[in-house]
N, C-alpha and C positions, 0 to 999 in steps of 0.2 A: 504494500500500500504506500502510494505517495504521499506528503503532506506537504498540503500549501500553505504558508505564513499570509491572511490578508494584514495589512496594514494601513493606518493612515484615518478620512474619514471617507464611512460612507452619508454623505449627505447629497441632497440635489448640487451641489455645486461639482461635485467630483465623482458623480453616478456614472455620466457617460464615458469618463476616462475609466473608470474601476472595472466596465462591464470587459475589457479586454484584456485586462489581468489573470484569468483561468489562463492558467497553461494548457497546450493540446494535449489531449488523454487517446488512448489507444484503446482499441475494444478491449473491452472488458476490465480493464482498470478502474483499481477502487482512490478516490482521491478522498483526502481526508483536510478541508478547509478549517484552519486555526485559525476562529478569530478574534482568540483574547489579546492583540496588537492593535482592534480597530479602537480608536481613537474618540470617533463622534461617528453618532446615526443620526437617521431620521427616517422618516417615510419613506425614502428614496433607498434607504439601505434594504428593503423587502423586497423591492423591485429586482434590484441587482442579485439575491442570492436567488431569488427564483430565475433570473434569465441564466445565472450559473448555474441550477440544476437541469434546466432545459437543452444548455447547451454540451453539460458535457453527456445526457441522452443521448442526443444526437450524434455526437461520435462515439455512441455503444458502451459509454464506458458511466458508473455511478460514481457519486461523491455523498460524503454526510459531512453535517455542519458540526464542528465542537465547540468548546472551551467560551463559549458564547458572551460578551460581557452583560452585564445586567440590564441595562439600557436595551441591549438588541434583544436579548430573551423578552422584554418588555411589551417591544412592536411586534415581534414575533404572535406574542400573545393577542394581543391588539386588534389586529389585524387576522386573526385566527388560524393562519399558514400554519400552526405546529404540530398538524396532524400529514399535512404537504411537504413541509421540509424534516428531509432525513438528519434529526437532531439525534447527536453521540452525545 
């Protein structure tokens, strides 16, 4: 299993740069997203991990969210996805 360090914030300001940051996964690879480095959320941070589960679907391969800071487990909540995003 790979693990990705996110970092930084996910807010509207830096959603559209962040959606590019998944690295490319191979079928079948399990990727494991860290994101006790994110910095600040918001609304725009939901967006972003769901177009990162969508996209690494599409190249055949899964990933699960961990280490979640409190803030993101928050909106996660919020916003209901915690049954949609694959939370470690």
């Amino acid at each position: 299993m790979k693990v990705f360090q996110a970092s930084g914030k996910l807010t509207l300001d830096t959603a559209a740069a962040q959606l590019t940051t998944l690295p490319t996964l191979s079928q079948g690879e399990l990727l494991e997203v860290n994101l006790s480095q994110i910095s600040a959320a918001d609304s725009s941070a939901v967006a972003v991990l769901l177009h990162w589960l969508r996209s690494a679907r599409k190249q055949g391969a899964e990933l699960c969210f961990s280490e979640l800071t409190e803030g993101l487990a928050g909106l996660i909540r919020l916003y209901g996805v915690s049954t949609i995003l694959p939370l470690k």
